[in-house]
N, C-alpha and C positions, 0 to 999 in steps of 0.2 A: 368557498372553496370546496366543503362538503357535495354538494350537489355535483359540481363539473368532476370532484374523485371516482363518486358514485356511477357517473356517468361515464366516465373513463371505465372503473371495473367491470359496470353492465359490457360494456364494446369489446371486454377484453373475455368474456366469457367468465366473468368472476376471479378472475384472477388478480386478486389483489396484492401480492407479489410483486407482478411486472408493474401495476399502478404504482405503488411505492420506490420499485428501484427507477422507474422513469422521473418520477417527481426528485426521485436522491440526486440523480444524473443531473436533470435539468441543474436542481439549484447550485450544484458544485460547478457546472459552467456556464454559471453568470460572471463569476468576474471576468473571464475571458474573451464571453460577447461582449459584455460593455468594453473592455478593451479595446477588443478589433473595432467597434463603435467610436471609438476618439481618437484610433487609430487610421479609420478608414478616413474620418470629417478632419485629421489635420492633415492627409494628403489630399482631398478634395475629392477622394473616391466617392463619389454619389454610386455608384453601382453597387461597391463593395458594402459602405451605410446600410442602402435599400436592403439588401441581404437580411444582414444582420438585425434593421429593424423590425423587418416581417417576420425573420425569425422569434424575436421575443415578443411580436403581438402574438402571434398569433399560437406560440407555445404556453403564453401566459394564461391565455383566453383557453385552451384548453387546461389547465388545473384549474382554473377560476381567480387567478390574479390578478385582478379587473383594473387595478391601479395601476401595475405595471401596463398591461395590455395599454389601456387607454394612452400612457405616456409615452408610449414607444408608437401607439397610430398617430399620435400630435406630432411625434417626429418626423414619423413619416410624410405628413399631411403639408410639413413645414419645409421638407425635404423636396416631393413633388411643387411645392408654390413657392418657395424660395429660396433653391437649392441648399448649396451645401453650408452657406451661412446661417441661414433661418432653421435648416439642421441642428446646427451648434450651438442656439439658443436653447434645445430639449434637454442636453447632454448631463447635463447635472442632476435636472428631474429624473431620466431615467436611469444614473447612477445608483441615486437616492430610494428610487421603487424597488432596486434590483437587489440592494442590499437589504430593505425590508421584507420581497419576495425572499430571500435565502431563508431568512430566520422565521418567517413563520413557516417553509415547509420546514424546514428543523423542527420546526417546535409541534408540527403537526404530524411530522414523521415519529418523534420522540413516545405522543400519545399514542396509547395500546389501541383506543376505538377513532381512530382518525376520523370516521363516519360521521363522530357524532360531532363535529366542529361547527 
């Protein structure tokens, strides 16, 4: 997670501020993406899913939540090759990332040198 922060603050002009309040943002609206995520696969919404999967890869991937990231392109991946079924077999893994992504940026937010994680 260090590096892709790192990496966010270089992009942001060092402004490690907007890195942190992004990362606070993000984790506070995770339960609501997984939501709309078991929201969208129990209406059969493949489009609205797709959305919101890309969203959390590819938001993950940027803090460096590589567990998340990865569980949400599986769903994607399951999504594209076996719709909205093969979707709903990810659902709980990426639950389960989403709740562990929260608490460790809490807990990475919480430390004074986030940097050095």
């Amino acid at each position: 997670m260090a590096a892709a922060w790192q990496s966010l603050e270089e992009d942001l002009d060092g402004d490690r501020a907007a890195v942190a309040g992004f990362a606070g943002s993000w984790a506070g609206l995770l339960p609501h993406r997984t939501g709309a995520l078991m929201g969208a696969l129990a209406r059969a919404d493949a489009d609205g899913a797709r959305e919101v999967l890309l969203t959390l890869s590819c938001t993950a991937d940027m803090l460096g939540v590589d567990r998340l990231a990865a569980a949400a392109s599986r769903g994607l991946d399951a999504l594209d090759g076996d719709g909205v079924e093969g979707a709903q077999q990810h659902v709980d893994q990426i639950a389960d990332e989403a709740r562990t992504a929260a608490i460790l940026v809490a807990c990475a937010l919480a430390q004074e040198g986030w940097s050095n994680l």
